[in-house]
mmCIF file of the C-alpha atoms, coordinates in Angstrom:
data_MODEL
# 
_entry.id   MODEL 
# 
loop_
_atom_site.group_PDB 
_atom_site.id 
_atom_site.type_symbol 
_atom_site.label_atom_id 
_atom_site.label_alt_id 
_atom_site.label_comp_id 
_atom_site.label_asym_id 
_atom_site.label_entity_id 
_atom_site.label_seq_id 
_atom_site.pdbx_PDB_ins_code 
_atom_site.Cartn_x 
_atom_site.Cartn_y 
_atom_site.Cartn_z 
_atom_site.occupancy 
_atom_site.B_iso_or_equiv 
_atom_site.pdbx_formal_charge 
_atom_site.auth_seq_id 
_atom_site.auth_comp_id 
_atom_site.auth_asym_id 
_atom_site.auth_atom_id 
_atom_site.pdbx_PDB_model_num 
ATOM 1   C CA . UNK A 1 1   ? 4.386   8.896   22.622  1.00 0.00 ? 1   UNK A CA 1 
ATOM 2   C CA . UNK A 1 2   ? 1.412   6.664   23.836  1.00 0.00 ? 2   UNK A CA 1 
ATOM 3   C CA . UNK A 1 3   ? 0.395   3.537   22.209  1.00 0.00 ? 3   UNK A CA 1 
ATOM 4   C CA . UNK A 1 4   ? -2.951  2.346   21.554  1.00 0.00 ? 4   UNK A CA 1 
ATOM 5   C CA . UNK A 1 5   ? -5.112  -0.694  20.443  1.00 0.00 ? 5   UNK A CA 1 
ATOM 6   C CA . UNK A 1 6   ? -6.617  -0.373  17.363  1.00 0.00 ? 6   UNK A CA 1 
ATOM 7   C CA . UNK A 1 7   ? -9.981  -0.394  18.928  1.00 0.00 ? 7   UNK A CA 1 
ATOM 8   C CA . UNK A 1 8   ? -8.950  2.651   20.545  1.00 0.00 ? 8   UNK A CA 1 
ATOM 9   C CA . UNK A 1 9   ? -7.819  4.289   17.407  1.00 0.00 ? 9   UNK A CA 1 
ATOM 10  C CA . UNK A 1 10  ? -10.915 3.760   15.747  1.00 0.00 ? 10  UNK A CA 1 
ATOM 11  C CA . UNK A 1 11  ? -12.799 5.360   18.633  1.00 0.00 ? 11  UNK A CA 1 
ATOM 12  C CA . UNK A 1 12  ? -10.692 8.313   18.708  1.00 0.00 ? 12  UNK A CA 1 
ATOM 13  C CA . UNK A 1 13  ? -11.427 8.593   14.959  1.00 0.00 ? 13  UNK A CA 1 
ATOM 14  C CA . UNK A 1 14  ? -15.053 9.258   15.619  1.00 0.00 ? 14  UNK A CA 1 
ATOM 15  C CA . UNK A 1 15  ? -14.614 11.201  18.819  1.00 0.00 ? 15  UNK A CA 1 
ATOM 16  C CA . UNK A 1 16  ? -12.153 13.687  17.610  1.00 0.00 ? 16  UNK A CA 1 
ATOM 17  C CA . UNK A 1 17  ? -12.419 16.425  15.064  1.00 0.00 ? 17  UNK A CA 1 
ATOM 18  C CA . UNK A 1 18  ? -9.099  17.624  14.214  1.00 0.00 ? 18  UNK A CA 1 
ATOM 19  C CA . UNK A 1 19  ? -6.704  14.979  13.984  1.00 0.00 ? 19  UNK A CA 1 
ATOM 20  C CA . UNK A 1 20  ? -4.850  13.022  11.561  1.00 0.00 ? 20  UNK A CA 1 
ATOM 21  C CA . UNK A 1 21  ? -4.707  9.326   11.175  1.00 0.00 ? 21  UNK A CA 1 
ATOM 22  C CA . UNK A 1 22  ? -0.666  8.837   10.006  1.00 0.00 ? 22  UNK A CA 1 
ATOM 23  C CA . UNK A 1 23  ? -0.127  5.519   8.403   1.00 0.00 ? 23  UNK A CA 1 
ATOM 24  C CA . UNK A 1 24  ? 2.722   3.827   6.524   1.00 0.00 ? 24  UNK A CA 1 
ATOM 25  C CA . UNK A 1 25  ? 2.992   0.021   4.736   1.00 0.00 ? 25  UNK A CA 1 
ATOM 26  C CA . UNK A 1 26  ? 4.810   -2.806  4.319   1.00 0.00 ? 26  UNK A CA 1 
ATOM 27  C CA . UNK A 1 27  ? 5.524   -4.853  0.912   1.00 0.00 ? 27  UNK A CA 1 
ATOM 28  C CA . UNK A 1 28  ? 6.979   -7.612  0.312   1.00 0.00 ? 28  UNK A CA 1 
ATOM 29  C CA . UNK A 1 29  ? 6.926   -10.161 -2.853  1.00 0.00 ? 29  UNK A CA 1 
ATOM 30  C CA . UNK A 1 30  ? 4.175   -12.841 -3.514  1.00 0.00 ? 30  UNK A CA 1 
ATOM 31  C CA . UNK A 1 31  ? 5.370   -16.286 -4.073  1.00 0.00 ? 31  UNK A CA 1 
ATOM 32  C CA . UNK A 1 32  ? 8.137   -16.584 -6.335  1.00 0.00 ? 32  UNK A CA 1 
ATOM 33  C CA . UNK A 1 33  ? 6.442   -19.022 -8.841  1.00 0.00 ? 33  UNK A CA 1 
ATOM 34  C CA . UNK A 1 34  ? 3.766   -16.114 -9.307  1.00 0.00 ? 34  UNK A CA 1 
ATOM 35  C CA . UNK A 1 35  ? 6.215   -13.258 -9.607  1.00 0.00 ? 35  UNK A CA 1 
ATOM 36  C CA . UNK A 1 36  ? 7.861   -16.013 -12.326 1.00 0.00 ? 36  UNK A CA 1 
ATOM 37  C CA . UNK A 1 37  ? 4.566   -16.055 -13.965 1.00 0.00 ? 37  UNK A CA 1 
ATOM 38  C CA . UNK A 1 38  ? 4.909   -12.216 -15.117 1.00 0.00 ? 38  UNK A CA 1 
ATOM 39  C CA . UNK A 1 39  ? 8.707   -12.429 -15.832 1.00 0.00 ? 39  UNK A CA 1 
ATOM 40  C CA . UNK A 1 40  ? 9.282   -12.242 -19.513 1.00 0.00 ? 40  UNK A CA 1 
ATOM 41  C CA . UNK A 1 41  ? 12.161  -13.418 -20.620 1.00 0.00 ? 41  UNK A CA 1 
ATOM 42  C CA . UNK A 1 42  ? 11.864  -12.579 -23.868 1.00 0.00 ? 42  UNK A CA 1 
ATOM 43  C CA . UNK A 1 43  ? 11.829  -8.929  -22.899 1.00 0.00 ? 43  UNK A CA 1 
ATOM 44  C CA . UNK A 1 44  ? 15.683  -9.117  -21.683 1.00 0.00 ? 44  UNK A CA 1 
ATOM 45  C CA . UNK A 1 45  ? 17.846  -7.305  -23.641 1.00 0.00 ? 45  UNK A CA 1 
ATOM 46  C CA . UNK A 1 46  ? 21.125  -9.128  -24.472 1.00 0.00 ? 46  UNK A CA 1 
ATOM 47  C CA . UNK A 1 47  ? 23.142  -7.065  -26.801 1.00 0.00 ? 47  UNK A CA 1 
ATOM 48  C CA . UNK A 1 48  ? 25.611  -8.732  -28.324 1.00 0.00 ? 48  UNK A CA 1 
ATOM 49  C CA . UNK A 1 49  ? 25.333  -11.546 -26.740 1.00 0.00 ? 49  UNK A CA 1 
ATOM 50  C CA . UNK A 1 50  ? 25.690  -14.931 -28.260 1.00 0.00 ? 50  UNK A CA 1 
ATOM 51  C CA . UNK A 1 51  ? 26.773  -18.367 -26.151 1.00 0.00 ? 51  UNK A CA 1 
ATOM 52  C CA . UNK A 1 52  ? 23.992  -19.514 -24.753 1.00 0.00 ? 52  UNK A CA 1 
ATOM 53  C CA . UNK A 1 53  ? 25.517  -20.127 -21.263 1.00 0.00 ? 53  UNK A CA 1 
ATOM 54  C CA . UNK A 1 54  ? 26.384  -16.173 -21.220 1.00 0.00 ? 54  UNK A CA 1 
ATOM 55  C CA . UNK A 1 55  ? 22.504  -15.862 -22.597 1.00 0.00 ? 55  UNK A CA 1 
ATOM 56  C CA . UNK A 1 56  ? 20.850  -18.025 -20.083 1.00 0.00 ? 56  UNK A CA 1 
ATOM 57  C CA . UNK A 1 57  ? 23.341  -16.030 -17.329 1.00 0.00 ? 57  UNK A CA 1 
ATOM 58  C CA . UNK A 1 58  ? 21.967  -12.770 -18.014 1.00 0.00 ? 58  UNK A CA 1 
ATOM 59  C CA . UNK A 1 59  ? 18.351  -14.075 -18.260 1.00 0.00 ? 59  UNK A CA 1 
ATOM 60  C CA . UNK A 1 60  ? 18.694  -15.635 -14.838 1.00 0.00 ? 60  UNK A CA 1 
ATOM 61  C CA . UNK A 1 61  ? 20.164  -12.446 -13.574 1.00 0.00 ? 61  UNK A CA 1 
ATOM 62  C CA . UNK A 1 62  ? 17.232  -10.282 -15.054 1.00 0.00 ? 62  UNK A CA 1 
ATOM 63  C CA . UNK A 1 63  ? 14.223  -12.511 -13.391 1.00 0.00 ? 63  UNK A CA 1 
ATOM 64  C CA . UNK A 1 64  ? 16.505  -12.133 -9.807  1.00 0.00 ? 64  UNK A CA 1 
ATOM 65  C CA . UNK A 1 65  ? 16.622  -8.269  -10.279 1.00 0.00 ? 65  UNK A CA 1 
ATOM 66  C CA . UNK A 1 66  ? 12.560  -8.526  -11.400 1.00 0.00 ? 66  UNK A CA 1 
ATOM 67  C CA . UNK A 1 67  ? 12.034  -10.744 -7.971  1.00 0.00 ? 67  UNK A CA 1 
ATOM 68  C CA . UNK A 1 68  ? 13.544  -8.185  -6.202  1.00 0.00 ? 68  UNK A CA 1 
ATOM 69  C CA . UNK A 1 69  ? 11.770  -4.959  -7.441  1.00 0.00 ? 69  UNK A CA 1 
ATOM 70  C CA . UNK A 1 70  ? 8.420   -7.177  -7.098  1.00 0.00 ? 70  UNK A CA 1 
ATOM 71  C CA . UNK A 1 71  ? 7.520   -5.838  -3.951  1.00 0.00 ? 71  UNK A CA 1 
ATOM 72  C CA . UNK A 1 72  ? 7.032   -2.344  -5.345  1.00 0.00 ? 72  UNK A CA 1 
ATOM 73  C CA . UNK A 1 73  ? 4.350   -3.906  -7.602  1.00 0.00 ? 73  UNK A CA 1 
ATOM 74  C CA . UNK A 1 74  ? 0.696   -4.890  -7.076  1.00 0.00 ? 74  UNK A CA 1 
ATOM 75  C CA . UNK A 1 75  ? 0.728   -7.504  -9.483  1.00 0.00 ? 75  UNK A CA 1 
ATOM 76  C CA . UNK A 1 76  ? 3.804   -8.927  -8.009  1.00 0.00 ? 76  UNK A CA 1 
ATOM 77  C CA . UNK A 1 77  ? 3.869   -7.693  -4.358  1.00 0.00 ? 77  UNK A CA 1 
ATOM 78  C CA . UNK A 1 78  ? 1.611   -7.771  -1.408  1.00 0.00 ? 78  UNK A CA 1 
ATOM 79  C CA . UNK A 1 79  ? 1.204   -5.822  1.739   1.00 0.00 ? 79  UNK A CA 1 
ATOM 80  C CA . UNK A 1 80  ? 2.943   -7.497  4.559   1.00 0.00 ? 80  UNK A CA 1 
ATOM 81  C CA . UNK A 1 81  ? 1.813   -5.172  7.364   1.00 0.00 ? 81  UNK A CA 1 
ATOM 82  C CA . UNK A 1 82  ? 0.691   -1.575  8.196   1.00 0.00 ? 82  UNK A CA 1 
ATOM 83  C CA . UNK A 1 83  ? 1.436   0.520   10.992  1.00 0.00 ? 83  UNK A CA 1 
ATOM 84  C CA . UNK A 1 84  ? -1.140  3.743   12.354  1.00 0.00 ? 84  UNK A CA 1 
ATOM 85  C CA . UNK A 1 85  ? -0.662  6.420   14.404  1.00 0.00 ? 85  UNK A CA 1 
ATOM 86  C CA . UNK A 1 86  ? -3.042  9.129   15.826  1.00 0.00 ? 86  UNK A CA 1 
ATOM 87  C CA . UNK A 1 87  ? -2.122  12.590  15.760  1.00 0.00 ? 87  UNK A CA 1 
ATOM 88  C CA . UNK A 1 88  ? -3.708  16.104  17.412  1.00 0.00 ? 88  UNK A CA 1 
ATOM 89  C CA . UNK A 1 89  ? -1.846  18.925  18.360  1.00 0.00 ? 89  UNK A CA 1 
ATOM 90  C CA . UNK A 1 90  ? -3.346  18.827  22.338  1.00 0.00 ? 90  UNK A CA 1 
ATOM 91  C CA . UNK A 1 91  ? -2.511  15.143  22.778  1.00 0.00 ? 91  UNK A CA 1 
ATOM 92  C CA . UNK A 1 92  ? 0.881   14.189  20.047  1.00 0.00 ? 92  UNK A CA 1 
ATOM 93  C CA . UNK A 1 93  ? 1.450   11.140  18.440  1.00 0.00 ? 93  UNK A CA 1 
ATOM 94  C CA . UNK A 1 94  ? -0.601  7.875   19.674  1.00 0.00 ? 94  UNK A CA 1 
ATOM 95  C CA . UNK A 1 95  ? 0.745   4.526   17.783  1.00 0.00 ? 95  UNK A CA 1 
ATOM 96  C CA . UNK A 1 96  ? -1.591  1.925   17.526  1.00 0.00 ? 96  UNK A CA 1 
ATOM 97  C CA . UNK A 1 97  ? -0.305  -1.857  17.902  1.00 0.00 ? 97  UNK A CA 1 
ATOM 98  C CA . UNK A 1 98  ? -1.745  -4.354  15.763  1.00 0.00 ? 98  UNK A CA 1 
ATOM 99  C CA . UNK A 1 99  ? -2.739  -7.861  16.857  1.00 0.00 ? 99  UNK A CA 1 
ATOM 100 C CA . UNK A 1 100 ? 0.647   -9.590  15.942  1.00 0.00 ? 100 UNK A CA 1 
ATOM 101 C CA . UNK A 1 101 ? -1.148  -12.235 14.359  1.00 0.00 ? 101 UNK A CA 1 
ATOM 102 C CA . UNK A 1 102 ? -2.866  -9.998  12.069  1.00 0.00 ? 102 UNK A CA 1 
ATOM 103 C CA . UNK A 1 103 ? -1.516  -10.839 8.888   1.00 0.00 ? 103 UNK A CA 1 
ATOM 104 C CA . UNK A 1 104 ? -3.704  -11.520 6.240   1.00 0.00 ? 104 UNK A CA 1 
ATOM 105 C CA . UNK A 1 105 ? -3.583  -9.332  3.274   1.00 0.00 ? 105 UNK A CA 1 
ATOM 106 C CA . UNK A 1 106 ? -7.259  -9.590  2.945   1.00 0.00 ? 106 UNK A CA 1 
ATOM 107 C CA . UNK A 1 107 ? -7.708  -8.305  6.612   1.00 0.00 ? 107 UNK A CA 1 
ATOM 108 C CA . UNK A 1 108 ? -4.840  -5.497  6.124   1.00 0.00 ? 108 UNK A CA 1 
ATOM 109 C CA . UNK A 1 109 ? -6.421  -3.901  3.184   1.00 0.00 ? 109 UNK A CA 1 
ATOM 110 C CA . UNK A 1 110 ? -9.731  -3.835  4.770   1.00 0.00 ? 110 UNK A CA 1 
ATOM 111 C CA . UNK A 1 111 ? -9.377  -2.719  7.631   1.00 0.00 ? 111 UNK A CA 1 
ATOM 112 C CA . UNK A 1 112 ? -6.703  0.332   6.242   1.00 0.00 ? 112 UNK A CA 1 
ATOM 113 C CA . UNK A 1 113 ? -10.178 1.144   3.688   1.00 0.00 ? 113 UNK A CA 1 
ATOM 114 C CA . UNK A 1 114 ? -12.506 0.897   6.757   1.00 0.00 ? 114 UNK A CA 1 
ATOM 115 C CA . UNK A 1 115 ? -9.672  3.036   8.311   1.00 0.00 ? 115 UNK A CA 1 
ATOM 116 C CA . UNK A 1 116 ? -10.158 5.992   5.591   1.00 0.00 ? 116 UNK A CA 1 
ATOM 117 C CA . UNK A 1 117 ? -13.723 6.308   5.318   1.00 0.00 ? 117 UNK A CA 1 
ATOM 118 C CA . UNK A 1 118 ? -13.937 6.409   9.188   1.00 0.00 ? 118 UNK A CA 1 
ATOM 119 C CA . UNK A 1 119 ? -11.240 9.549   9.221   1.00 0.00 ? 119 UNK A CA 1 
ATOM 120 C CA . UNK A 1 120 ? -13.111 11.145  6.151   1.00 0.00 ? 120 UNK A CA 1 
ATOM 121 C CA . UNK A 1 121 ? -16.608 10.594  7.624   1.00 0.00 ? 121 UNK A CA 1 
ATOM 122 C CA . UNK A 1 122 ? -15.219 12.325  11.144  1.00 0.00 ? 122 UNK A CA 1 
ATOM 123 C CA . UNK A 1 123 ? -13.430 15.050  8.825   1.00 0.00 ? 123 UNK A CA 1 
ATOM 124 C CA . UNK A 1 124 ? -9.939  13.571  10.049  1.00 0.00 ? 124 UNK A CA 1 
ATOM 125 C CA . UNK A 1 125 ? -6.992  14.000  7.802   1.00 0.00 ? 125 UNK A CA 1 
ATOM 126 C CA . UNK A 1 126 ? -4.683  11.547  6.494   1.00 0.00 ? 126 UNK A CA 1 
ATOM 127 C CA . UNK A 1 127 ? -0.985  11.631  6.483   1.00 0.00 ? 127 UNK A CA 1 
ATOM 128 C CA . UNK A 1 128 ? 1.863   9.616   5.315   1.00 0.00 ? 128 UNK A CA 1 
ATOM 129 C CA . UNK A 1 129 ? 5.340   10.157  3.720   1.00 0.00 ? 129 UNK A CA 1 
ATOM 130 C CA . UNK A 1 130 ? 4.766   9.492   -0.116  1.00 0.00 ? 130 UNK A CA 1 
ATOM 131 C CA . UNK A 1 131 ? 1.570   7.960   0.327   1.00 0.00 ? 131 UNK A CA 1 
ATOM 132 C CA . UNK A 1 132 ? -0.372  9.922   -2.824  1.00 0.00 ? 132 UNK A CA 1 
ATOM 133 C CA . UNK A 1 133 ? 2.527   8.167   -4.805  1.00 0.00 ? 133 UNK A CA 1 
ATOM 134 C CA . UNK A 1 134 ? 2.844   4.586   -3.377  1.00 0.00 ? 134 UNK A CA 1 
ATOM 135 C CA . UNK A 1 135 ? 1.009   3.424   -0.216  1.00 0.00 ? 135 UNK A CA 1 
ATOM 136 C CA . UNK A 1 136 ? -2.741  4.344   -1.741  1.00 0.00 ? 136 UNK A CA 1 
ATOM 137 C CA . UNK A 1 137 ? -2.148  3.494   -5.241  1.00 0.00 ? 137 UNK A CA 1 
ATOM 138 C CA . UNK A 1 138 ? -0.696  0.547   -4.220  1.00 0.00 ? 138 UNK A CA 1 
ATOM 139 C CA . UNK A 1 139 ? -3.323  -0.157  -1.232  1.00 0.00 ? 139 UNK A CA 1 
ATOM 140 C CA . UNK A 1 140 ? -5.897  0.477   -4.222  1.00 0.00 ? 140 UNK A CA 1 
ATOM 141 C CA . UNK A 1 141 ? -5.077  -2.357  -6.500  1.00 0.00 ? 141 UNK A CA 1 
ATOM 142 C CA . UNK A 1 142 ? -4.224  -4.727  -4.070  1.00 0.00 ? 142 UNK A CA 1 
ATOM 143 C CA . UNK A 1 143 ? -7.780  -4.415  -2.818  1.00 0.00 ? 143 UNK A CA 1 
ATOM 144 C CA . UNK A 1 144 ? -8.840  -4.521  -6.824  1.00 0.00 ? 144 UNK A CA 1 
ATOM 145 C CA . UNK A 1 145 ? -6.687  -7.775  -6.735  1.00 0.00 ? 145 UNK A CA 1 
ATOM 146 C CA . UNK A 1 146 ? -8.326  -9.217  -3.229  1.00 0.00 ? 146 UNK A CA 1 
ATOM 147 C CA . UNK A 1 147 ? -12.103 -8.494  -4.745  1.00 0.00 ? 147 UNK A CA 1 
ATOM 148 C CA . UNK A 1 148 ? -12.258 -5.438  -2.060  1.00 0.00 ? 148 UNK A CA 1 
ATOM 149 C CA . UNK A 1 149 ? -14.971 -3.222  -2.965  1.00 0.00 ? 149 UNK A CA 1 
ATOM 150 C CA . UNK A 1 150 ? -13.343 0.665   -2.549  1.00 0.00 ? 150 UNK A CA 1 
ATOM 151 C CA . UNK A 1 151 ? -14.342 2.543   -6.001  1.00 0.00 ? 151 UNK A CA 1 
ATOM 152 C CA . UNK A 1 152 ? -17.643 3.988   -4.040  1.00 0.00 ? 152 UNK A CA 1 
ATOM 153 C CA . UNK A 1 153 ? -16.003 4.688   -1.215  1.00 0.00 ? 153 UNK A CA 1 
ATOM 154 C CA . UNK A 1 154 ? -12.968 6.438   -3.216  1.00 0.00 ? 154 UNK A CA 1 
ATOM 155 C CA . UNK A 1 155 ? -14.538 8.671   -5.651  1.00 0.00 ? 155 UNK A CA 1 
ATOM 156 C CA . UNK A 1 156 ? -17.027 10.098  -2.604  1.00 0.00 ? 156 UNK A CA 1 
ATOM 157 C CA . UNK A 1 157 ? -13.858 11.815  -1.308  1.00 0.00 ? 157 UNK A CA 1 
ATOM 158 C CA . UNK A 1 158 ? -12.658 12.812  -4.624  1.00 0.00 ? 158 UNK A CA 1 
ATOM 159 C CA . UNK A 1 159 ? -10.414 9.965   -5.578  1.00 0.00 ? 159 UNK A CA 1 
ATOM 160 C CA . UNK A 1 160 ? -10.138 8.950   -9.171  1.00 0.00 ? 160 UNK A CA 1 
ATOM 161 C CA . UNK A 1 161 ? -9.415  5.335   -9.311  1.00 0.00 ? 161 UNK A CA 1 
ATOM 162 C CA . UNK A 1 162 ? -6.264  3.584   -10.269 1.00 0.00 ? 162 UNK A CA 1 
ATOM 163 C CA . UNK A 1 163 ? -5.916  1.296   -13.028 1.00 0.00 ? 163 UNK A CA 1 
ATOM 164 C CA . UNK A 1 164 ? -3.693  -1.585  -13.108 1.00 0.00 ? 164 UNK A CA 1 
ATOM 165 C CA . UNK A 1 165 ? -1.891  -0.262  -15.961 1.00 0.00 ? 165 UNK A CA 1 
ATOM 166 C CA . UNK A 1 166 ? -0.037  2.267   -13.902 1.00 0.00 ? 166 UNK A CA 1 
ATOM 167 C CA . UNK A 1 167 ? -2.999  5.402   -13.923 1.00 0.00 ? 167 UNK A CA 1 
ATOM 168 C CA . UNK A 1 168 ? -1.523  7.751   -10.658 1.00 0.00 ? 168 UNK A CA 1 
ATOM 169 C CA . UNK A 1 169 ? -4.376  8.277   -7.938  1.00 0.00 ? 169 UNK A CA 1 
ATOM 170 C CA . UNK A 1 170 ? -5.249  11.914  -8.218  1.00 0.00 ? 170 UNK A CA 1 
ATOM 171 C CA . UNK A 1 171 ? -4.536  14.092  -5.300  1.00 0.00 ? 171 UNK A CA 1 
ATOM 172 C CA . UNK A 1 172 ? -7.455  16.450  -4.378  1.00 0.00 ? 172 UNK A CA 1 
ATOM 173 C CA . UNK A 1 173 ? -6.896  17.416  -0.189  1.00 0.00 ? 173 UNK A CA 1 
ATOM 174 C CA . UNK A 1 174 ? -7.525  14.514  1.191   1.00 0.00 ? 174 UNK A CA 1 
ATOM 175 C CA . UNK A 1 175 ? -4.141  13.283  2.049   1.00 0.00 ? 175 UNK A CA 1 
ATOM 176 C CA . UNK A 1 176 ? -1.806  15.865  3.410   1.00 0.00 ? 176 UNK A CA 1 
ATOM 177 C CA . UNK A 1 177 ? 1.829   14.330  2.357   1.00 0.00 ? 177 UNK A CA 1 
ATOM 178 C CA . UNK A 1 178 ? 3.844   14.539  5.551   1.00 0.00 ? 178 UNK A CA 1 
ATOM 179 C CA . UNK A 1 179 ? 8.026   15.200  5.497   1.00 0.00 ? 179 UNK A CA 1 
# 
């Protein structure tokens, strides 16, 4: 396995005709007094509960369990870093480092969307494990979130868009779902 620069990764994209670009993210939660904002706890259900210390317990273990599970949500999570790799059956897998001080969210999202349309200009493929499910959906309305312009871009390769709501991304061969 060779690794790369992501300058060279984006000139292999354009170079190369049959490849795929293999990518995979990283989530983590945003602050905790915005995750707070969205926890409801009027929304915990308590049973038969009735002292208030037992009450205010079960509350305070609710918003902990809703902190944790915030990563998996763009409303409540962010992307905390992506990796790439460069596959073709002549050459293998290529892994492209990223600048280690790369980590704006804002930079992440838009370079991964410059990223796509370069592979599905060049007729590239894209691969990742459960990335129709999470990483794209999730990439999506993070970028929706950031003010990242993508809907164009998307539905040019197919792509219906994602609402915040929970709408899935619709799969249509442009991401090959890798085991």
């Amino acid at each position: 396995m060779e690794i790369v620069t992501m300058e060279t990764l984006e000139e292999l994209c354009t170079k190369t005709k049959r490849y795929a670009l293999v990518f995979d993210i990283e989530t983590g939660p945003l602050a905790r007094e915005v995750v707070d904002g969205y926890f409801n706890p009027h929304k915990v259900k308590l049973g038969a509960l009735k002292d208030p210390k037992k009450i205010e317990k079960k509350i305070e273990e609710e918003r902990e369990t809703f902190y944790e599970r915030a990563p998996l949500f763009a409303h409540t999570g962010r992307v905390m870093a992506l990796g790439y790799g460069y596959h073709t059956e002549e050459e293998g897998l290529k892994v492209a480092t990223q600048d280690e001080t790369e980590t704006d969210e804002r930079g992440l999202v838009t370079k991964f969307w410059y990223l796509f349309h370069l592979v599905k200009t060049s007729h590239g493929n894209i691969l990742g494990y459960n990335s129709h499910r999470f990483d794209l959906v999730f990439l999506k309305r993070r970028a929706w979130f950031l003010g990242i312009k993508t809907l164009p871009l998307m539905s040019q390769y197919g792509i219906s868009g994602v609402s915040p709501g929970g709408v899935p991304i619709r799969q249509r061969n442009f991401v090959k779902q890798s085991v």
